[in-house]
C-alpha positions as CSV (number, residue, x, y, z in Angstrom):
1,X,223.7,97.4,48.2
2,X,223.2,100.6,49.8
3,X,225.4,102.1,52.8
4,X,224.0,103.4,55.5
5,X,225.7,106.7,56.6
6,X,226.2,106.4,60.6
7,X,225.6,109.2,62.5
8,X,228.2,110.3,65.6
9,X,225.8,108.0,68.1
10,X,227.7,104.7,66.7
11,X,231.1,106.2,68.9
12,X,228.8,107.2,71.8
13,X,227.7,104.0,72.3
14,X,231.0,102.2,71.7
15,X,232.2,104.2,74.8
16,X,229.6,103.9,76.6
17,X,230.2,99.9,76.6
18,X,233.9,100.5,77.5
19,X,232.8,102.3,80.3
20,X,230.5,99.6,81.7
21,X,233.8,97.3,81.2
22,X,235.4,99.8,82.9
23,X,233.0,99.6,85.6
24,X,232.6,95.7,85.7
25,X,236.8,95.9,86.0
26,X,236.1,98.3,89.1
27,X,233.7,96.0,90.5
28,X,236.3,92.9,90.2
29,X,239.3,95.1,91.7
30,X,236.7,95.9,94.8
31,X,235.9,92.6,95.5
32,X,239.3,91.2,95.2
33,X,240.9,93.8,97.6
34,X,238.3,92.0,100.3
35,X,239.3,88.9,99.1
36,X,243.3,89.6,99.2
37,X,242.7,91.3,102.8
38,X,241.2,88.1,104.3
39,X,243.4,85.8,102.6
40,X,246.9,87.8,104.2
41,X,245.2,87.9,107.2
42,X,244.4,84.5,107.4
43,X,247.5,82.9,106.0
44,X,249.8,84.3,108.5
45,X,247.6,84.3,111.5
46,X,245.0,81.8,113.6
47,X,242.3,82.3,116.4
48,X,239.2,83.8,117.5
49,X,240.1,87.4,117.9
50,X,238.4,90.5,117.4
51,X,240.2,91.6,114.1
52,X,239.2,87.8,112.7
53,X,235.8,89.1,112.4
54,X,236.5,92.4,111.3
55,X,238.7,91.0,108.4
56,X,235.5,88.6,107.2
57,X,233.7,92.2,107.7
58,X,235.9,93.3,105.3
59,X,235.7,90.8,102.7
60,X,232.1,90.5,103.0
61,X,231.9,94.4,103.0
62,X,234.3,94.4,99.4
63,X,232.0,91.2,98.4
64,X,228.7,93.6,98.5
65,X,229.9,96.7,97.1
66,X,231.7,94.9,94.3
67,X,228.3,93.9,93.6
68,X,226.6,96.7,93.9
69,X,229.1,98.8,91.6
70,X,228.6,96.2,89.0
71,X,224.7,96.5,89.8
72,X,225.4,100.4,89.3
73,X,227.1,100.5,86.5
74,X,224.8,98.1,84.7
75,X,222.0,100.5,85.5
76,X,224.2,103.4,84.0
77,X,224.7,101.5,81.0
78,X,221.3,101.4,80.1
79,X,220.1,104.9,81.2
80,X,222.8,106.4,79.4
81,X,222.3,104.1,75.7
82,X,218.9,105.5,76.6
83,X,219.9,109.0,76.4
84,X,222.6,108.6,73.5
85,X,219.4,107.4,71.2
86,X,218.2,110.3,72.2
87,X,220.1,112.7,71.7
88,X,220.3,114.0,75.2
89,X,223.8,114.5,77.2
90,X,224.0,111.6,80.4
91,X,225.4,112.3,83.7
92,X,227.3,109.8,86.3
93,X,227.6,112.0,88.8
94,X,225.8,109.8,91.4
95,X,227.5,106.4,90.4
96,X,230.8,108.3,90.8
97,X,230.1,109.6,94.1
98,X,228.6,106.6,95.1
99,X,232.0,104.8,94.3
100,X,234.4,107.0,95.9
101,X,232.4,106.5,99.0
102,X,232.8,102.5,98.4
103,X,236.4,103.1,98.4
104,X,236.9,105.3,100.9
105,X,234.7,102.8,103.2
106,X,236.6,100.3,102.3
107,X,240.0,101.9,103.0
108,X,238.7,103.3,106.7
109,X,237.9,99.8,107.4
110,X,241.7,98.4,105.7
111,X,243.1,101.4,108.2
112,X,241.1,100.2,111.2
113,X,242.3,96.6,110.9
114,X,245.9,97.7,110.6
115,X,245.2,99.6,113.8
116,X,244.2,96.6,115.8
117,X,246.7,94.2,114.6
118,X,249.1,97.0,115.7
119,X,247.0,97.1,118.8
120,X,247.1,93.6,119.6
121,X,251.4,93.3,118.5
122,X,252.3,95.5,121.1
């Protein structure tokens, strides 16, 4: 039998599917921080006030994104093992910068909640 001599793609494209698990992981962790927000907020408090439907914003909000990044990073999968068998260099840059502003959408929102239960405590 004769061996087939790999060439350095074989490690490119090993990484490239840990990143998309890295991404999938991201995805989860986004979701479940909606999920964990609406589930505090609803263990420990009832009724129809205003920061009821901004935690279900929330959750719904973590819900899409999560989706989204895992729709993303899918997408970047692909166009990057694309480019490895090609020999051309990928970039994430948009992915990336689309995620950072995820999160930091996400947090704003987390921050604004906070402020109205403090709001409605005092």
């Amino acid at each position: 039998m004769g061996e087939k001599k790999a060439d350095g793609r074989v490690q490119q494209l090993l990484a490239n599917e840990r990143t998309f698990l890295a991404w999938i992981r991201t995805s989860i962790a986004i979701i479940g921080i909606g999920f964990l927000a609406a589930s505090l907020h609803f263990t420990r408090s009832v009724g129809e006030r205003a920061d009821d439907k901004i935690i279900v914003f929330i959750s719904f909000t973590s819900l899409l994104f999560g989706l989204l990044t895992m729709a993303g990073g899918a997408v970047q999968f692909f166009r990057t093992r694309k480019k490895i068998m090609s020999f051309e260099v990928p970039s994430s840059t948009w992915i990336v910068l689309f995620l950072i502003v995820i999160v930091l959408m996400i947090i704003a929102l987390i921050i604004v909640y906070f402020v109205i239960q403090i709001n409605w405590l005092s």
